[in-house]
MDTraj code that builds the backbone (N, CA, C; nanometers):
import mdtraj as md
import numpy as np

residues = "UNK UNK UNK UNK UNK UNK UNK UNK UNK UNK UNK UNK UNK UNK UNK UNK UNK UNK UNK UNK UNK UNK UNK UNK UNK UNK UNK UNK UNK UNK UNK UNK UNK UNK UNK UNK UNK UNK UNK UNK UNK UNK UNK UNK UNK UNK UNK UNK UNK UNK UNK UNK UNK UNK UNK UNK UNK UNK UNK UNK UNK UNK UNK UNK UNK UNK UNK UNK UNK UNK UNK UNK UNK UNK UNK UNK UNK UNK UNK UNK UNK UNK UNK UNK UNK UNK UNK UNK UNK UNK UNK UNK UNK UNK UNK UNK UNK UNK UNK UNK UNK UNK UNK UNK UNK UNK UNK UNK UNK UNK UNK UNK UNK UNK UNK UNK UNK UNK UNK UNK UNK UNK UNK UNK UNK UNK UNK UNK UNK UNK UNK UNK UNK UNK UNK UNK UNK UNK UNK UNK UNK UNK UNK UNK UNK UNK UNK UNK UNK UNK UNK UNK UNK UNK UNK UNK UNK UNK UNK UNK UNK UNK UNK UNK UNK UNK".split()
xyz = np.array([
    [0.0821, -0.1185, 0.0000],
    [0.0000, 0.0000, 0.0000],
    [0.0870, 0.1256, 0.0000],
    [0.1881, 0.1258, 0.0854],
    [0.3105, 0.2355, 0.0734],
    [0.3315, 0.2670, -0.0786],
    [0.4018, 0.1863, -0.1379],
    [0.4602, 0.1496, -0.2712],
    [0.3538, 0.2233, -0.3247],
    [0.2365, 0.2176, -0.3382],
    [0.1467, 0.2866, -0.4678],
    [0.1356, 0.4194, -0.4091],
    [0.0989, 0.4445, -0.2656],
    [0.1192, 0.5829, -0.1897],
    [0.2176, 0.6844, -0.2377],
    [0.3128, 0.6021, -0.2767],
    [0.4708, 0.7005, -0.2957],
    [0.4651, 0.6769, -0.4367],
    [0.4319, 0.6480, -0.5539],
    [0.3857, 0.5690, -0.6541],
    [0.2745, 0.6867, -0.7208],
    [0.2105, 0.7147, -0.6449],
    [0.1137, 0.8288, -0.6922],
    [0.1715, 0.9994, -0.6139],
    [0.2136, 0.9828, -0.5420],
    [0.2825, 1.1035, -0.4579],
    [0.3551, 1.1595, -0.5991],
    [0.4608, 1.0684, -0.6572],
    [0.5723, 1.0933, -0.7666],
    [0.5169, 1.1753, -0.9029],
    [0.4059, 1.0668, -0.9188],
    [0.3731, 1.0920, -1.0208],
    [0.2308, 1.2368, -1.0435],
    [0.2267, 1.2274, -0.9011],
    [0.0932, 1.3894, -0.9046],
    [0.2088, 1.5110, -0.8982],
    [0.3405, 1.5343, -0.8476],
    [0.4265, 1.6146, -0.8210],
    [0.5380, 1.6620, -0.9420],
    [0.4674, 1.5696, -0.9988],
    [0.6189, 1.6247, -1.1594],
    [0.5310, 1.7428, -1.1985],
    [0.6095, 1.8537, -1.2928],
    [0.5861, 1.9792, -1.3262],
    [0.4454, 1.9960, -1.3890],
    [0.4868, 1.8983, -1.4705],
    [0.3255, 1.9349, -1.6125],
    [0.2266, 1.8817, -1.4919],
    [0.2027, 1.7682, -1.3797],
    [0.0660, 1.7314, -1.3285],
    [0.0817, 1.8874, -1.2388],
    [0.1638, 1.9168, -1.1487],
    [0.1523, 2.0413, -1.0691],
    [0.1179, 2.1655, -1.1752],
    [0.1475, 2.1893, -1.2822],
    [0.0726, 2.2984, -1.4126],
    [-0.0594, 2.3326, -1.3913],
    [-0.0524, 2.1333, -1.4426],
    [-0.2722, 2.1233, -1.4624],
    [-0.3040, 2.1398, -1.3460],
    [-0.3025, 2.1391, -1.2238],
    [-0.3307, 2.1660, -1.1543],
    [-0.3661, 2.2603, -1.0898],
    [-0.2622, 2.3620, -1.1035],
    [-0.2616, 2.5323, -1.0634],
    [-0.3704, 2.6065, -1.1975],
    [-0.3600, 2.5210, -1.3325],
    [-0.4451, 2.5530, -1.4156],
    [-0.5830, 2.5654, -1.4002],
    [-0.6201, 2.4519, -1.3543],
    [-0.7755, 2.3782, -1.2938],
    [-0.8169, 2.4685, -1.1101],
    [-0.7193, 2.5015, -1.0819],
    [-0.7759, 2.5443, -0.9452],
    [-0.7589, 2.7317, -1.0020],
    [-0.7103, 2.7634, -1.0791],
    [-0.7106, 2.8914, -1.0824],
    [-0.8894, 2.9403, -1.1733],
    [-0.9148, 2.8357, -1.2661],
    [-1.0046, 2.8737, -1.3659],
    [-1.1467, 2.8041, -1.2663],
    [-1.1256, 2.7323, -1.1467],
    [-1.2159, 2.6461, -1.0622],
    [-1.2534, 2.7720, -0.9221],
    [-1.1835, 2.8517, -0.9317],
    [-1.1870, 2.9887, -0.8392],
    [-1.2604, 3.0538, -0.9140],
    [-1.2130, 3.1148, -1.0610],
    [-1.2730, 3.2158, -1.1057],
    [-1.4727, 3.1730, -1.1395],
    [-1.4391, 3.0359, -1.1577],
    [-1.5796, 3.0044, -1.1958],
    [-1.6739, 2.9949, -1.0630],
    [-1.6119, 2.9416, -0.9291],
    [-1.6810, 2.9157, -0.8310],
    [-1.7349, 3.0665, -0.7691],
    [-1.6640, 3.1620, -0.7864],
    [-1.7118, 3.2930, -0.7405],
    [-1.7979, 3.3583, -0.8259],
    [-1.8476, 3.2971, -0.9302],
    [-2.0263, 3.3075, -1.0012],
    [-2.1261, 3.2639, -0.9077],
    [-2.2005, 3.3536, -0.8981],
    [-2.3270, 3.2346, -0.7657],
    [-2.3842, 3.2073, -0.8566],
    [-2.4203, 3.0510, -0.7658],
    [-2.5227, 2.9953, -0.8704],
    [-2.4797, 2.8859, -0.9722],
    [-2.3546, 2.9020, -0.9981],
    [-2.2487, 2.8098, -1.0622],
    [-2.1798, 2.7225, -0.9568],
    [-2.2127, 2.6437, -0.9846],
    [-2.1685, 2.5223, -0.8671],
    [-2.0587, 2.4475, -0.9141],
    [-1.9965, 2.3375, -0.8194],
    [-1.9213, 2.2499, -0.8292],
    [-1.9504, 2.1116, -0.9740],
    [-2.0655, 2.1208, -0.9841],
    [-2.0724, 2.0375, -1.0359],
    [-2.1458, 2.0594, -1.2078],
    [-2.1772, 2.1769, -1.2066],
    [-2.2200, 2.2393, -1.3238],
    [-2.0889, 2.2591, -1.3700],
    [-1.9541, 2.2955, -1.3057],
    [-1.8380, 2.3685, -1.3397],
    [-1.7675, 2.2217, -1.4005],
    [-1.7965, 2.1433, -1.3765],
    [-1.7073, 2.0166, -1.3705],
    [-1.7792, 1.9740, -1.5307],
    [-1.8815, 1.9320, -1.5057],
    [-1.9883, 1.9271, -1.6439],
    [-1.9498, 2.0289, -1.7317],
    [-1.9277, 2.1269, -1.7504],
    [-1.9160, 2.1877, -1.8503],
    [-1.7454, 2.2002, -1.8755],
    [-1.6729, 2.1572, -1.8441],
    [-1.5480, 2.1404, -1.8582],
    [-1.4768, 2.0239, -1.8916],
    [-1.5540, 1.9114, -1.8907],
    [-1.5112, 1.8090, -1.8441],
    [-1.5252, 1.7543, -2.0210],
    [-1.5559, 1.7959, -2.1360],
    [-1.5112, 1.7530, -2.2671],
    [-1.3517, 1.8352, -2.3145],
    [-1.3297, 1.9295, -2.2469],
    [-1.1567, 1.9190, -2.2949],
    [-1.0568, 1.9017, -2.2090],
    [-1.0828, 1.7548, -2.1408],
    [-1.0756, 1.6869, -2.0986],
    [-1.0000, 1.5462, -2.1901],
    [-1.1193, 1.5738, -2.2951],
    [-1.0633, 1.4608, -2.3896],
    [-1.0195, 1.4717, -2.4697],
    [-0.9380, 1.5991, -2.4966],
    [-0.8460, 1.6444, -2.5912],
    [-0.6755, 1.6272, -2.5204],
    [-0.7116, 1.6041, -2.3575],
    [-0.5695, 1.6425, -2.3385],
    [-0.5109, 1.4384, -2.3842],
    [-0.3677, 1.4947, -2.3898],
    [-0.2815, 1.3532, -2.4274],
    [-0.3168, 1.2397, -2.3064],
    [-0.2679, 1.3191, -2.1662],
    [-0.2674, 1.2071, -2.0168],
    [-0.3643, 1.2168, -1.9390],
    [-0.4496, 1.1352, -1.9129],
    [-0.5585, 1.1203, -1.8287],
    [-0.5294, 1.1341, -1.6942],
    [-0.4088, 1.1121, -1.6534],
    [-0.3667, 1.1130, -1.5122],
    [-0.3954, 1.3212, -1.4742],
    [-0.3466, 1.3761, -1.5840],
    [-0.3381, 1.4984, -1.5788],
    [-0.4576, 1.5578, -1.5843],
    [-0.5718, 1.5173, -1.7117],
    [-0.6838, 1.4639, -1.7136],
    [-0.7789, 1.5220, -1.5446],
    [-0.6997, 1.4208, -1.4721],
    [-0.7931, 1.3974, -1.3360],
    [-0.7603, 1.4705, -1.2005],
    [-0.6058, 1.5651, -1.2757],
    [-0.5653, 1.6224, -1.1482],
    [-0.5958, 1.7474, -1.1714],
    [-0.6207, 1.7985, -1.2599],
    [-0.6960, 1.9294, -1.3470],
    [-0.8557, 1.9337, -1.2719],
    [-0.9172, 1.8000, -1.2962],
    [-1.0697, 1.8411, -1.2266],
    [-1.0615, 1.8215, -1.1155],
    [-0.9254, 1.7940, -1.0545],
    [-0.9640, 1.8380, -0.8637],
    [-0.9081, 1.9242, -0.8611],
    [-0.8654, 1.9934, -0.9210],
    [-0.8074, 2.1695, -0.9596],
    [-0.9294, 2.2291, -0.9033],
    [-1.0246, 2.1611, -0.9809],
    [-1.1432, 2.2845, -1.0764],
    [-1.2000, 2.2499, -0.9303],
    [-1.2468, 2.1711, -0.9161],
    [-1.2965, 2.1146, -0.7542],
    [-1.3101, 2.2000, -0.6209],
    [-1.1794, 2.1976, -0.6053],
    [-1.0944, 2.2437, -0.4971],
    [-1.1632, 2.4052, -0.5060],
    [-1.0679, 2.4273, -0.6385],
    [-1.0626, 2.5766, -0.6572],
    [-1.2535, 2.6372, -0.6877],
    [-1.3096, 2.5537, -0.7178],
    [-1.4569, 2.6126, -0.6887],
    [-1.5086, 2.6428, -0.5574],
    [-1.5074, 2.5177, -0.4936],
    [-1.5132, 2.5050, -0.3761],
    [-1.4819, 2.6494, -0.2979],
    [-1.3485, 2.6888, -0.3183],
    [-1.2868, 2.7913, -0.2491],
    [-1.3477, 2.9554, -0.2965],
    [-1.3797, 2.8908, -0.4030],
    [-1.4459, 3.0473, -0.5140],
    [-1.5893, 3.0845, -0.3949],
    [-1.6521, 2.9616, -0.3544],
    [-1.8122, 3.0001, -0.3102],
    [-1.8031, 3.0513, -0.1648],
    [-1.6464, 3.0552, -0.1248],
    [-1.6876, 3.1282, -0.0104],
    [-1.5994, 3.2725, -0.0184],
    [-1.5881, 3.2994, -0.1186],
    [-1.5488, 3.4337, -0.1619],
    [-1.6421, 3.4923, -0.1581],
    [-1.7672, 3.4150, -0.2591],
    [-1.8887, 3.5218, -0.2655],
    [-1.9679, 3.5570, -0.0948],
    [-1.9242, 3.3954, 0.0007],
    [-2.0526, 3.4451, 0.1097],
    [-1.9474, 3.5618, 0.1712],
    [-1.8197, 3.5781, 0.1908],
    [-1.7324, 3.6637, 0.2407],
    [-1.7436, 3.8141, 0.2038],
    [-1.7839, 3.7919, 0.0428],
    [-1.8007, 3.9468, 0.0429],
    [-1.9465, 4.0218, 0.0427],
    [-2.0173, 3.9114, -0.0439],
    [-2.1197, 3.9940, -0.0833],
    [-2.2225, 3.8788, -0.0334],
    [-2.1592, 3.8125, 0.1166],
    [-2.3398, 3.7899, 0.1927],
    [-2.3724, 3.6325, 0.0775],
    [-2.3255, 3.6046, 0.0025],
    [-2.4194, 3.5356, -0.0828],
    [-2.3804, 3.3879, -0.1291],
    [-2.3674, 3.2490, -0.0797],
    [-2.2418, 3.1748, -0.0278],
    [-2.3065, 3.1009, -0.2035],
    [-2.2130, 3.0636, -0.2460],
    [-2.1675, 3.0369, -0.3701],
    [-2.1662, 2.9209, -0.4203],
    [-2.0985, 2.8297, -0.2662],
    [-2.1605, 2.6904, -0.2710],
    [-2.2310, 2.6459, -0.1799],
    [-2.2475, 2.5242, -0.1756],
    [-2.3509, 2.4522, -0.0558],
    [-2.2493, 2.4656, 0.0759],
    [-2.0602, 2.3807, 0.0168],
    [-1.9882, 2.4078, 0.1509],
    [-1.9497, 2.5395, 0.2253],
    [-2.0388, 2.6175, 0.1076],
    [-1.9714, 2.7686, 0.2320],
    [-2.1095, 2.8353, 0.2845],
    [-2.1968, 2.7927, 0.2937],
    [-2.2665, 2.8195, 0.3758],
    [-2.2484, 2.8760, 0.4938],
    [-2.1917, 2.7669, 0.5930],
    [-2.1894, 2.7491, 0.7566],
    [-2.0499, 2.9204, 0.7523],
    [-2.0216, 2.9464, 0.6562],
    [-1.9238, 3.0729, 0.6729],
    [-2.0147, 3.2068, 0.6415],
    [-2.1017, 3.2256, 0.5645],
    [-2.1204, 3.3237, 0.5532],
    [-2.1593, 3.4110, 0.6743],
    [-2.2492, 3.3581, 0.7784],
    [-2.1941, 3.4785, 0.9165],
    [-2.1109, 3.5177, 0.9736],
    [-2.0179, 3.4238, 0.9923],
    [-1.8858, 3.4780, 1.0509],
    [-1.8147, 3.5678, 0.9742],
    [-1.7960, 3.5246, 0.8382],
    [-1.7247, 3.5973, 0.7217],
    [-1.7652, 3.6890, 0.6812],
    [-1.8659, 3.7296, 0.6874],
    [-1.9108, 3.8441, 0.6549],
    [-1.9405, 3.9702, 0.7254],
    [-1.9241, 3.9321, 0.8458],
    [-1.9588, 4.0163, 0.9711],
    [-1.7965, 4.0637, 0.9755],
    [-1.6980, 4.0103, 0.9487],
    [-1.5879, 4.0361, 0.9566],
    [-1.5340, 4.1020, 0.8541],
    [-1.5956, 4.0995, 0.7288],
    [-1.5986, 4.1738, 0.6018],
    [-1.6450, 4.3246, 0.6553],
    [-1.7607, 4.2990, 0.7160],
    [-1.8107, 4.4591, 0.7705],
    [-1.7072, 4.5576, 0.8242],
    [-1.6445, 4.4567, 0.9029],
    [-1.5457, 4.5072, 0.9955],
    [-1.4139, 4.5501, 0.9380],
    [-1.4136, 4.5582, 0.8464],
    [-1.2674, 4.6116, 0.7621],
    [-1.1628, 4.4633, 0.7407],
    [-1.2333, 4.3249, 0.7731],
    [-1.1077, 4.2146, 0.7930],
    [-1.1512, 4.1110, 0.6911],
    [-1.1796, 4.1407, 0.5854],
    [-1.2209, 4.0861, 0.4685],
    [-1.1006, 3.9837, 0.3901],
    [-0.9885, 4.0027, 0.4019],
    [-0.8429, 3.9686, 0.3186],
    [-0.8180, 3.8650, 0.4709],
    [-0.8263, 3.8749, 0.6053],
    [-0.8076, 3.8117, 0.6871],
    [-0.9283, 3.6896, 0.6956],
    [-1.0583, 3.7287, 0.6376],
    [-1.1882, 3.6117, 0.6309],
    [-1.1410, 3.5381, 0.5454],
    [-1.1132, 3.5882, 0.4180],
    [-1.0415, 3.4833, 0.2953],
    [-0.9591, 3.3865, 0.2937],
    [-0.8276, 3.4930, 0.3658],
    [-0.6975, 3.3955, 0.4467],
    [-0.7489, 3.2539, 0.5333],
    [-0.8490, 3.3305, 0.6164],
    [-0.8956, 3.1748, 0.7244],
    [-0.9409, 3.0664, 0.6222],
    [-0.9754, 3.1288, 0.5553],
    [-1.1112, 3.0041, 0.4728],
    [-1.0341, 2.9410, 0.4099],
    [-0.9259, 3.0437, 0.3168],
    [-0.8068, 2.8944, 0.2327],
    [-0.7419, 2.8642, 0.3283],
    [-0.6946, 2.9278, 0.4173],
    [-0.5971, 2.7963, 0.5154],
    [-0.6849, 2.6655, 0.5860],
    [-0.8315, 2.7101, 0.6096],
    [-0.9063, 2.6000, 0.6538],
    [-0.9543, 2.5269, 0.5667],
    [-0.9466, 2.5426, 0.4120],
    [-0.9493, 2.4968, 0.3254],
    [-0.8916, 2.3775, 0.2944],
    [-0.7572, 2.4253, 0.2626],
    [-0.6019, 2.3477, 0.2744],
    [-0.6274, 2.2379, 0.3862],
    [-0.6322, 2.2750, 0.5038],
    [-0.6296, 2.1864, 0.5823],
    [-0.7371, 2.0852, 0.6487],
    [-0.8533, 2.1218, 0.5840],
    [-0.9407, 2.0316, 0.5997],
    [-0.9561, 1.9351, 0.4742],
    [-0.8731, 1.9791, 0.3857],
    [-0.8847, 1.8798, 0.2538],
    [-0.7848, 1.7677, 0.2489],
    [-0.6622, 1.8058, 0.3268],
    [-0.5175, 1.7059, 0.4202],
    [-0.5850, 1.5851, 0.4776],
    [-0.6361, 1.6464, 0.5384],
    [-0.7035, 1.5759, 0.6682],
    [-0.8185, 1.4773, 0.6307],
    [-0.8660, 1.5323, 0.5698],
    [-0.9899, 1.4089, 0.4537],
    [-0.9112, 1.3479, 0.3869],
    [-0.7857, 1.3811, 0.3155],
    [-0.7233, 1.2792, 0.2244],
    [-0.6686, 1.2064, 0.2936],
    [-0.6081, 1.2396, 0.4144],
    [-0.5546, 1.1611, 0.4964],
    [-0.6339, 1.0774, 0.5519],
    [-0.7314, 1.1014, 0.5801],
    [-0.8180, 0.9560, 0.6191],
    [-0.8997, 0.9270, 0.5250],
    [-0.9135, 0.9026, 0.4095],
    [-0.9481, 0.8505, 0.3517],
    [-0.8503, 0.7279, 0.2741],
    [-0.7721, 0.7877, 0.3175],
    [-0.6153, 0.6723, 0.2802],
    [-0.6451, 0.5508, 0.3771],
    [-0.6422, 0.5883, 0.4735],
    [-0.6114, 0.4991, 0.5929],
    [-0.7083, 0.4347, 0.5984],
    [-0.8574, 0.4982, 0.5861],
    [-0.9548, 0.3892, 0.6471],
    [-1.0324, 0.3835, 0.5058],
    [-1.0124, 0.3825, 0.4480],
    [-1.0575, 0.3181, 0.2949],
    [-0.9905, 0.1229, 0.3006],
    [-0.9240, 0.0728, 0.3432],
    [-0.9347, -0.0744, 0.3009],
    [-1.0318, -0.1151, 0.4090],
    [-1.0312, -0.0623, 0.4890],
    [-1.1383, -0.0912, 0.6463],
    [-1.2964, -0.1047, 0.5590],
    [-1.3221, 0.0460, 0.4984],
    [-1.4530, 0.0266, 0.4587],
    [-1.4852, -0.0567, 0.3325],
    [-1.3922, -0.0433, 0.2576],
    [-1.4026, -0.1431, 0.1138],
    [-1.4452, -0.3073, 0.1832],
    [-1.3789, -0.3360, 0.2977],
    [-1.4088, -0.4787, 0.3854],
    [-1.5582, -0.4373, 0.4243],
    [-1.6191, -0.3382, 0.5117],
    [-1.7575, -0.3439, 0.5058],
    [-1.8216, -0.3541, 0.3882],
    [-1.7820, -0.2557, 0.3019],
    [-1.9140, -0.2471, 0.2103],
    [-1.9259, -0.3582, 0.1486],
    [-1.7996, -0.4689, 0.1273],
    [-1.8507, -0.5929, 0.0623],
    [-1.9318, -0.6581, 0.1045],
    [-1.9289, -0.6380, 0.2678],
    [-2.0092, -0.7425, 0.3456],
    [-2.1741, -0.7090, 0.3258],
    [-2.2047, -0.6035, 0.2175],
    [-2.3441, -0.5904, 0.2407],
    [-2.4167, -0.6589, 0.1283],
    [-2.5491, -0.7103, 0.1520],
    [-2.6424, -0.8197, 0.1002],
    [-2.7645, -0.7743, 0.0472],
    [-2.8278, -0.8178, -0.0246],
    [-2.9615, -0.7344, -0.1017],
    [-3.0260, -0.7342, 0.0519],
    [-3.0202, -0.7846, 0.1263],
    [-3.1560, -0.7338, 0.2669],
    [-3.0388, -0.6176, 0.3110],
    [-2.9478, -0.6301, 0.3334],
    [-2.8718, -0.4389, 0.4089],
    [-2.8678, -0.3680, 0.3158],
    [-2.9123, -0.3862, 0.2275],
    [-2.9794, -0.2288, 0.0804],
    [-3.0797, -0.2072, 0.0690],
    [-3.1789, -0.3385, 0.1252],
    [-3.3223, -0.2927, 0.1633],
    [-3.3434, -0.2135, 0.3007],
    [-3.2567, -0.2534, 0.4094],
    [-3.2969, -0.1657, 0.5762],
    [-3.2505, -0.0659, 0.5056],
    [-3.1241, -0.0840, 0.4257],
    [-3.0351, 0.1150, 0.4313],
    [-3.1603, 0.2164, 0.3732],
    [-3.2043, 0.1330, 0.2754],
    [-3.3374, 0.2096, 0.1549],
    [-3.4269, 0.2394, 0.2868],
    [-3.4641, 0.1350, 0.3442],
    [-3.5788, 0.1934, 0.4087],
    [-3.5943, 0.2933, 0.5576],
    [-3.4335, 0.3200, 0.6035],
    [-3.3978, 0.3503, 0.7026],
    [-3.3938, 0.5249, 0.6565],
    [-3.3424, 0.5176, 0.5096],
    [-3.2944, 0.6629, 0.4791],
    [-3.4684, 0.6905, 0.4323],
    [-3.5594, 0.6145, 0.3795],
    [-3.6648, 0.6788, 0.3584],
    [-3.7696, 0.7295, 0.4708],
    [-3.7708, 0.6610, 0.5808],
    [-3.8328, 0.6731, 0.7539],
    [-3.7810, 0.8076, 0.8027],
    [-3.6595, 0.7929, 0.7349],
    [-3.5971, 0.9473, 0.8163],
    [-3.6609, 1.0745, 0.7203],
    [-3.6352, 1.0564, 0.5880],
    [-3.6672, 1.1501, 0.5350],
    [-3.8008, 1.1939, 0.5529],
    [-3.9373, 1.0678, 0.5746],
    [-4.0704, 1.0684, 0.5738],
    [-4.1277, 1.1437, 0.7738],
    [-3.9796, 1.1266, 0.8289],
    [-4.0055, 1.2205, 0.9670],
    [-3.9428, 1.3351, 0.9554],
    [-3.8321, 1.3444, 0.8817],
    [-3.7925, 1.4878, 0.8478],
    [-3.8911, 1.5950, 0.7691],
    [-4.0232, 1.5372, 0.7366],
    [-4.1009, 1.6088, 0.5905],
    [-4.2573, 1.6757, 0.7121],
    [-4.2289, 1.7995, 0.6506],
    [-4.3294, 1.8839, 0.7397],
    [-4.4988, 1.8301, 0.7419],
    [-4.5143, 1.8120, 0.6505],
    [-4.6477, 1.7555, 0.5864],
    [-4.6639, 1.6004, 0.5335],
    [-4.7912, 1.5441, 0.5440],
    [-4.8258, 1.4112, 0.5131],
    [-4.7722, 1.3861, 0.3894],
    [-4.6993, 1.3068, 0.3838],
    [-4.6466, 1.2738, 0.2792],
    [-4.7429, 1.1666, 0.1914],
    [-4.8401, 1.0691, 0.2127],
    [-4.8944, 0.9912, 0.1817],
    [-5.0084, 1.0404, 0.1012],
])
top = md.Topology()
chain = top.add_chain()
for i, resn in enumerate(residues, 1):
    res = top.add_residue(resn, chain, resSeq=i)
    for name in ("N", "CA", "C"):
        top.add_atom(name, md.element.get_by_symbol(name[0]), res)
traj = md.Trajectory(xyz[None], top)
């Protein structure tokens, strides 16, 4: 598991994948700070020259460019103008913006990409680690644990729903 760890480390860090990359997160900013333009509209509409480039590896490090860098675009908008851009910047637009009021607008930004950065470490990092753990659960599941999961997520949703649903 090391071996492919250091194996993909090598090969995301050579010049041209670090390029596409800074490429995809710079044009994944400018697009994410459109409201209304999401992560996944941005990805969709980008994602045919895609198949013009030569390496797919590059290919795939370009749309977590665009990803990333959207991501980071939507809390530009709740930071400045009140109006959160994506779904994940929501939970910022009060703090960030109240601090925008306050003349500390370049300091709201700063927090958000450094908490950015480091909450995206930290997910990759465990997703490394406990990804063979869950690949061992999820095999273990059977057409009856896709029927409780189905019917567990629909009970919740049918008590989460203001009105009779029936």
């Amino acid at each position: 598991m090391i071996d492919n760890l250091i194996l993909g480390f090598a090969t995301a860090t050579t010049l041209s994948n670090l390029s596409w990359c800074l490429f995809g997160v710079i044009i994944g900013t400018i697009i994410g700070i459109i409201p209304g333009v999401g992560t996944l509209t941005t990805l969709s509409l980008l994602l045919p020259f895609t198949y013009a480039m030569s390496d797919p590896i590059s290919a795939l490090i370009m749309m977590a460019g665009i990803y990333y860098g959207s991501q980071y675009g939507g809390s530009v908008t709740s930071t400045l103008l009140n109006l959160p851009g994506e779904i994940s910047s929501v939970v910022s637009v009060k703090d960030a913006y109240a601090m925008n009021k306050q003349g500390y607008a370049g300091a709201a930004l700063g927090v958000a990409a450094v908490g950015s950065f480091f909450a995206g470490c930290l997910s990759t990092l465990l997703i490394i680690f406990l990804s063979p753990m869950l690949v061992k659960f999820s095999l273990a599941f059977g057409p009856s644990e896709y029927f409780a999961l189905m019917l567990f997520g629909l009970t919740c949703a049918a008590i989460m729903s203001n009105q009779n649903i029936v």
